[in-house]
C-alpha positions in Angstrom: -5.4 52.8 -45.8 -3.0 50.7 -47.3 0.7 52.6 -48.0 0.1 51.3 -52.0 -2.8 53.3 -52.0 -1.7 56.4 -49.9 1.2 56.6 -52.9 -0.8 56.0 -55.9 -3.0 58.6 -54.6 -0.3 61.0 -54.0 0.8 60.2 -57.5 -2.6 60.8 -59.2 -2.9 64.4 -57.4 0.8 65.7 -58.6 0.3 64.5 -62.2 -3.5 66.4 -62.3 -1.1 69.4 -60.8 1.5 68.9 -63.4 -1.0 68.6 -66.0 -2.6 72.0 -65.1 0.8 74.0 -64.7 1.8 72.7 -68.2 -1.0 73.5 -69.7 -0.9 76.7 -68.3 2.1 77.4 -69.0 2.2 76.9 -73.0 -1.5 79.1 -73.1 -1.8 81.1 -75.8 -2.6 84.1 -73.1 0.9 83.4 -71.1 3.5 81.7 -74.0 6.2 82.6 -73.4 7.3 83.4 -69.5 8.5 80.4 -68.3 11.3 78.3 -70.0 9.7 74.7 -69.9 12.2 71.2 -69.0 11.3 67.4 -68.7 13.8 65.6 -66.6 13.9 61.5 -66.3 14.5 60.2 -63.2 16.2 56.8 -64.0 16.6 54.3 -61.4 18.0 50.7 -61.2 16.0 48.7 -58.8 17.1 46.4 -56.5 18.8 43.4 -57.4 19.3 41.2 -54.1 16.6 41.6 -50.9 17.8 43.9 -48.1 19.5 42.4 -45.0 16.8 41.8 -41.8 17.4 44.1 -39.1 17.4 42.6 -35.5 13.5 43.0 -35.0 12.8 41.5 -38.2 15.0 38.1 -37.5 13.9 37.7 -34.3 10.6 37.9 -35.5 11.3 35.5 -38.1 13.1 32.6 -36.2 10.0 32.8 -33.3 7.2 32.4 -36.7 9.9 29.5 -37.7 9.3 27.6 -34.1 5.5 28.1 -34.1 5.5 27.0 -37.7 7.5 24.0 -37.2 6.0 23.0 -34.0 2.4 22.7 -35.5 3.5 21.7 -39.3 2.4 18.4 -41.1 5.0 15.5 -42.2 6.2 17.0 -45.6 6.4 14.1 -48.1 10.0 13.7 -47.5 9.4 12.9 -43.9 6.7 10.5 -45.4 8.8 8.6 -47.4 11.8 8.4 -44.6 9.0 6.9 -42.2 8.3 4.2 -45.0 11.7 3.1 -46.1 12.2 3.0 -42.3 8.9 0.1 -42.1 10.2 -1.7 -45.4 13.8 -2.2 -43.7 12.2 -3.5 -40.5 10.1 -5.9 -42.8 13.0 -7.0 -44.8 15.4 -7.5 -41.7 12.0 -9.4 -39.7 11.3 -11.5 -43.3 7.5 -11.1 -42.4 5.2 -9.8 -45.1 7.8 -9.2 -47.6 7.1 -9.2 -51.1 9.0 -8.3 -54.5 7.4 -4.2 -54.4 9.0 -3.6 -51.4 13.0 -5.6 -53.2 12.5 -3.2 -56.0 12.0 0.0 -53.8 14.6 -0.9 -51.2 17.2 -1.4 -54.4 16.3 2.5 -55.2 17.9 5.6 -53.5 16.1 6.6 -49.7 14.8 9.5 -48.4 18.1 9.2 -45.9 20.6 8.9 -48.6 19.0 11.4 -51.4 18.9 14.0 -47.8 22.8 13.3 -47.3 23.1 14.0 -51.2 21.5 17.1 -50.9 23.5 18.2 -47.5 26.8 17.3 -49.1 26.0 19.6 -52.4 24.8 22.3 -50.3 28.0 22.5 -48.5 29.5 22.6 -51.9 27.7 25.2 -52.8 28.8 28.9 -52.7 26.9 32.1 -52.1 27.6 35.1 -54.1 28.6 38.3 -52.0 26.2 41.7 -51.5 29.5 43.8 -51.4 30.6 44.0 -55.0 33.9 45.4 -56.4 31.7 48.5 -56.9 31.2 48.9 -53.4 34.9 48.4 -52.6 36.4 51.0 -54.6 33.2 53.4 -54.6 32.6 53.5 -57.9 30.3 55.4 -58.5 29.5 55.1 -61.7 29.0 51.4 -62.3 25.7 50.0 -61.4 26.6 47.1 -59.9 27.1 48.8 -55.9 24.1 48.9 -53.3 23.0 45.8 -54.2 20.1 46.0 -52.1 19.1 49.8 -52.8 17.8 51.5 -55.8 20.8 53.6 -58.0 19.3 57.2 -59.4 21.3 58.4 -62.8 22.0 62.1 -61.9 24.7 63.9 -64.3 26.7 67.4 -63.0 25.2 70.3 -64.5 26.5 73.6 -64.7 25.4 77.1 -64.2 27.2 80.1 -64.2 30.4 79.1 -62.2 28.7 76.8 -60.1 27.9 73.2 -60.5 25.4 71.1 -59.3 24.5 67.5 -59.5 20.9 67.3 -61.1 18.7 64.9 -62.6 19.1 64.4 -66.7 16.5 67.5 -68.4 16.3 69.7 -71.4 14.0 72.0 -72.7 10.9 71.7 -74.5 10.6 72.5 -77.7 7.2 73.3 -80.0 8.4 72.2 -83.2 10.3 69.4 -81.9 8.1 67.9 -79.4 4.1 66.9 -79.2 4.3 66.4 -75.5 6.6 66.7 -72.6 7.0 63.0 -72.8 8.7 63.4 -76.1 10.8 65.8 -74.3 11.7 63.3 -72.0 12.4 60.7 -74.6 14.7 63.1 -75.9 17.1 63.4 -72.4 16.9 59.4 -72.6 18.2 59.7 -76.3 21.1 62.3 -75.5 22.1 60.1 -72.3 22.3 57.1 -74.3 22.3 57.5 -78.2 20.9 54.9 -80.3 23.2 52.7 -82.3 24.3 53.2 -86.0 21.4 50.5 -87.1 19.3 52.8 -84.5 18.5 50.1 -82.2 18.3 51.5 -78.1 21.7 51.2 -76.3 19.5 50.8 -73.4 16.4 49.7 -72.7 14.4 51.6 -70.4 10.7 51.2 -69.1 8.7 54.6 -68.5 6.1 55.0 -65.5 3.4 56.7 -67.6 2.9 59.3 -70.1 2.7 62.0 -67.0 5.3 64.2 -64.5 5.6 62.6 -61.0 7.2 65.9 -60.0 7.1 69.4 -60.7 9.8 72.1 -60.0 10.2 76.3 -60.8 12.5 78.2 -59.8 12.9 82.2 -60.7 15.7 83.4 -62.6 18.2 86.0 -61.8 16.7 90.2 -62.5 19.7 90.1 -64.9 18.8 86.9 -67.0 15.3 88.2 -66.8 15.9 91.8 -68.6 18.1 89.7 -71.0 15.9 86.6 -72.1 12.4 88.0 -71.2 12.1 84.8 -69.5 10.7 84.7 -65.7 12.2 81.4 -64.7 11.7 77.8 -65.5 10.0 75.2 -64.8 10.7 71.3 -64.6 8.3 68.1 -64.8 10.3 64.9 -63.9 9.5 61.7 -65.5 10.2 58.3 -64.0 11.3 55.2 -65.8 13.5 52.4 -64.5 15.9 50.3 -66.4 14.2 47.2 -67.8 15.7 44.2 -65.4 15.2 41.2 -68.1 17.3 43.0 -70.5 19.8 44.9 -68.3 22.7 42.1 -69.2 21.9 43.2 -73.2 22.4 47.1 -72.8 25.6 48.0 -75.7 26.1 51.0 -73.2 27.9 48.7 -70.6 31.3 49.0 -70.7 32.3 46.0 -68.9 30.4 43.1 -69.2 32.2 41.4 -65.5 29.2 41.7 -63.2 29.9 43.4 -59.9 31.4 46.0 -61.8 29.6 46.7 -64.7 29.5 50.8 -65.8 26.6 52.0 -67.8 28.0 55.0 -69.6 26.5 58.5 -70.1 26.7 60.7 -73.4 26.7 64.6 -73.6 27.5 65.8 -70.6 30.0 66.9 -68.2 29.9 64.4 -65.5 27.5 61.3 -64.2 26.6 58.9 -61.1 24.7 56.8 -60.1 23.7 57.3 -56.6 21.1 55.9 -53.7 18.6 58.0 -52.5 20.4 59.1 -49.0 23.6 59.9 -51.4 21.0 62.6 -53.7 19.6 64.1 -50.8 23.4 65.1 -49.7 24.9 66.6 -53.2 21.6 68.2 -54.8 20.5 71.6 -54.3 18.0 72.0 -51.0 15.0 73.3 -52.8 15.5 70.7 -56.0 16.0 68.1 -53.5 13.1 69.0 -51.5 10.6 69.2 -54.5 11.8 65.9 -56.1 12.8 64.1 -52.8 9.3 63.5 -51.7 8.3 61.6 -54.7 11.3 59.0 -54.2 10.3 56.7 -51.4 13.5 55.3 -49.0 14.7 51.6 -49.8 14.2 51.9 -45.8 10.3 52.2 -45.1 10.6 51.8 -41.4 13.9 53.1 -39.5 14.0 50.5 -36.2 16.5 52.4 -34.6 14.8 55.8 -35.0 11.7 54.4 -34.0 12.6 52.7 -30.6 14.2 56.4 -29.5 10.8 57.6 -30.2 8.6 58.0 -27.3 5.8 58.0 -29.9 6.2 54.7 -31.1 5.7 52.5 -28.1 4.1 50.0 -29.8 7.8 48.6 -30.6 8.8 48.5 -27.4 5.5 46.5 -26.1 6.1 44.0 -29.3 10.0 43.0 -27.9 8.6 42.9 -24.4 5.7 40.5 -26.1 8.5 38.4 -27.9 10.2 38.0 -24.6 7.3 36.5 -22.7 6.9 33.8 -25.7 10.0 33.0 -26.3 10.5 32.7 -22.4 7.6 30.3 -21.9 9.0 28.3 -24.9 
């Protein structure tokens, strides 16, 4: 079973379960228990492809040599072969006519190559390590080029702190569904503009949770609020790439350092998935974590310690033997 299919399954059985605890949750028998949040979880995707690691290059350059060793003549390669033949025909005089004049008065396959070569080398390659990166700022969305960037903001309870996804709390007479709730942490994040045009624009996964959270509250804030705990239904939604230059939330408009500023609350970051699972709480992380797949499916490293994966170590001894006997 493919790992597309393993994940949409996955995502089909947690939004049936979120569907059931919401709905049980607002029942007429049980109304009012359990304080009810939608959180977004808003991620920038990727913007440049993630480096090769070793087994991947080697790979690659050993596909390259079977490739070009059993290609056809591109059509470049064509042409070079033919303005070779005319120049021999025009130097011999034999068969000559004016067709092959004209075309040896145009620009060759040589010279248009040495063109090409010459503007390549005058060509320069943007960098993966951004000004971002450098300084570790954290709140621009221009670092970890080659990662996806979650938007978590610092909430606080009690005297503590935590760094948590955006959320608030669902309200009846404000909200027809939870994914009006969620709209509504979108809105507060980023308000809309005076003519009430988006300051952002941001693509949601679906009208359904990927994620569900509860946690209890304290004996005292139970006697107080009558309230047993809450419970939290994440939403994800990405921000939309063909119009990420246009957002008026952007401070400054210089890419590679480019901060996407948050409204209403105390503090905010945009961090990769390693950095979450380091500053959020245990439990939230280990609810939520498993819905957010690594930028890194396959660890190489890990993998070749791993007496269980000795397939890895029979593919390098494989690439040895052909590369050997080529």
């Amino acid at each position: 079973m493919s790992l597309q299919r393993v994940a949409l399954i996955q995502c089909i059985r947690v939004n049936r379960f979120c569907q059931q605890i919401f709905y049980r949750s607002i029942s007429s028998n049980n109304p009012s228990q359990w304080d009810l949040f939608a959180g977004i979880c808003l991620q920038r995707c990727p913007l440049i492809v993630p480096e090769l690691n070793w087994l991947e290059k080697r790979t690659q350059n050993m596909f390259n040599k079977f490739e070009l060793a059993n290609s056809l003549y591109s059509d470049h390669e064509m042409r070079h072969f033919e303005d070779l033949r005319r120049a021999e025909r025009i130097a011999s005089g034999v068969n000559v006519d004016e067709k092959d004049l004209e075309e040896a008065a145009k620009q060759t396959a040589q010279d248009f190559e040495e063109a090409s070569i010459e503007e390549m080398k005058q060509f320069k390659f943007g960098k993966s390590v951004t000004k971002a990166d450098l300084s570790n700022n954290e709140k621009s969305i221009d670092r970890s080029l080659d990662k996806h960037l979650y938007l978590v903001i610092k909430t606080k309870f009690g005297s503590d702190e935590h760094w948590l996804f955006p959320q608030e709390q669902y309200q009846a007479n404000m909200d027809k569904s939870l994914r009006q709730t969620a709209e509504r942490v979108l809105e507060k994040c980023f308000p809309s503009k005076k003519d009430k045009s988006p300051s952002v624009i941001v693509k949601f996964f679906g009208n359904c949770p990927s994620a569900f959270y509860s946690y209890r509250y304290p004996r005292q804030v139970v006697d107080d609020r009558q309230k047993l705990g809450a419970r939290i239904f994440l939403f994800k939604c990405q921000l939309d790439v063909n119009e990420e230059g246009k957002h008026s939330a952007i401070q400054d408009e210089t890419f590679g350092d480019r901060i996407l500023k948050v409204e209403n609350y105390l503090d905010y970051n945009w961090l990769t998935r390693n950095e979450l699972y380091q500053r959020m709480p245990k439990q939230y992380w280990k609810q939520f974590g498993s819905t957010i797949y690594p930028d890194e499916l396959i660890n190489i490293e890990t993998m070749m310690k791993s007496t269980k994966h000795r397939n890895i170590n029979r593919l390098t001894k494989r690439l040895d033997r052909i590369e050997a006997s080529n």
